[in-house]
C-alpha positions in Angstrom: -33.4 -48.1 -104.5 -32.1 -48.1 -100.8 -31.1 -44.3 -99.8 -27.6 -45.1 -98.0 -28.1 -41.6 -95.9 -31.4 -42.4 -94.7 -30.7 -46.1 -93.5 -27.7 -44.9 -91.7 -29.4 -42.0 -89.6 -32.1 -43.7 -88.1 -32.2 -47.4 -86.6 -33.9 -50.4 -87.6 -35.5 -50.8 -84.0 -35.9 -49.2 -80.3 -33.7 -50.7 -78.1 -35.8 -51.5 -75.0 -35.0 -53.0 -71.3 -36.2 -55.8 -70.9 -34.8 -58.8 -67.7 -35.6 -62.6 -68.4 -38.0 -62.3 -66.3 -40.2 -59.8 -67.7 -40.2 -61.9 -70.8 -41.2 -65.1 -69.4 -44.1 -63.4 -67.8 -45.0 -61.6 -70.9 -44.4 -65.0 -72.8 -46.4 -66.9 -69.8 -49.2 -64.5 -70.0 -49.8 -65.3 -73.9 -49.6 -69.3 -73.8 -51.4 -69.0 -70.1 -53.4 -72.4 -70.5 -50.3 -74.1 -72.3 -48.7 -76.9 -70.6 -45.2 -75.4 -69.1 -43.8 -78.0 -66.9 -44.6 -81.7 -66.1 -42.9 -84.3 -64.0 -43.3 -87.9 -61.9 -44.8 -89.6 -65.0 -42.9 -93.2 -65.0 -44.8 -97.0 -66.3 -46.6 -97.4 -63.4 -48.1 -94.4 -62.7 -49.1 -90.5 -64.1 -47.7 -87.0 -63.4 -49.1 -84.0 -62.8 -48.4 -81.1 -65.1 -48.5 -77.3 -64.7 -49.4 -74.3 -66.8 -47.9 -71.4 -67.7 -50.2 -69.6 -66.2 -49.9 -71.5 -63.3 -46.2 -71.5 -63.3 -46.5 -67.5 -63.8 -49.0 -67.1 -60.6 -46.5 -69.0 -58.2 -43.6 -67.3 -59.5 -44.8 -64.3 -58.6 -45.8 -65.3 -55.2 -42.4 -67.1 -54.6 -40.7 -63.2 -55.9 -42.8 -61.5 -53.7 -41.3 -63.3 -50.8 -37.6 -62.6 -52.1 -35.9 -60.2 -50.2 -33.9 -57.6 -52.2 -30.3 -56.9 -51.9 -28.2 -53.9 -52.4 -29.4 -51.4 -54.6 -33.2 -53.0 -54.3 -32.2 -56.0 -56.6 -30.3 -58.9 -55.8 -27.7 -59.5 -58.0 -27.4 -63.1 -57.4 -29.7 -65.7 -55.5 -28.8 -69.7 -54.6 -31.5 -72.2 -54.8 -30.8 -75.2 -53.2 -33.8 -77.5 -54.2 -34.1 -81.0 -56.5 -34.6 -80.6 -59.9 -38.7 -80.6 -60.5 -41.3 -78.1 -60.6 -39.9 -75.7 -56.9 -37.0 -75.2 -58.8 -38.8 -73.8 -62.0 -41.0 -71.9 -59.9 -37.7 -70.7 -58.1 -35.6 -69.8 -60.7 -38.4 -68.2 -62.4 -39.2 -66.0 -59.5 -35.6 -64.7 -59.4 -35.5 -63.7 -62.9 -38.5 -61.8 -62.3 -36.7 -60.2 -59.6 -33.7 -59.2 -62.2 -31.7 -61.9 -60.0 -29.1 -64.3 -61.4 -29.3 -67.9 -60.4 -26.3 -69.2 -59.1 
């Protein structure tokens, strides 16, 4: 039997804060040897590939580097790069920052 009162007092989970960022490290951090990102394979030749961990480590470097805006977060950040593996690092590093790429 389900008690009606007691489902209705107390919630079925914590709500917590939580940016994209923080959970693509926290994601990054538990497949850390997985491959993330690769790119430049065609027929003639191979890629190169990157980690998560990998990925995770530049990211961090590339936010550390990020200036924040008003408030101490920048609510918005423009990356003008190719598509490829700068832009993932990019991107990644201003969601750690609790930026929106724009």
């Amino acid at each position: 039997r389900i008690d009606e009162e007691s489902s209705e007092s107390k919630p079925s989970h914590q709500a917590t804060s939580c940016t994209l960022g923080m959970e693509m490290a926290r994601l990054a951090q538990m497949s850390e040897f997985c491959k993330a990102v690769s790119w430049g394979w065609s027929h003639r030749k191979p890629g190169c590939e990157a980690t998560y961990g990998q990925l995770l480590r530049r990211a961090t470097e590339v936010a550390e580097d990020i200036l924040p805006g008003e408030g101490g977060k920048p609510a918005r950040i423009a990356i003008l790069l190719r598509p490829g593996p700068e832009y993932v690092v990019a991107t990644f590093a201003a969601w750690m920052k609790g930026a929106c790429v724009v």
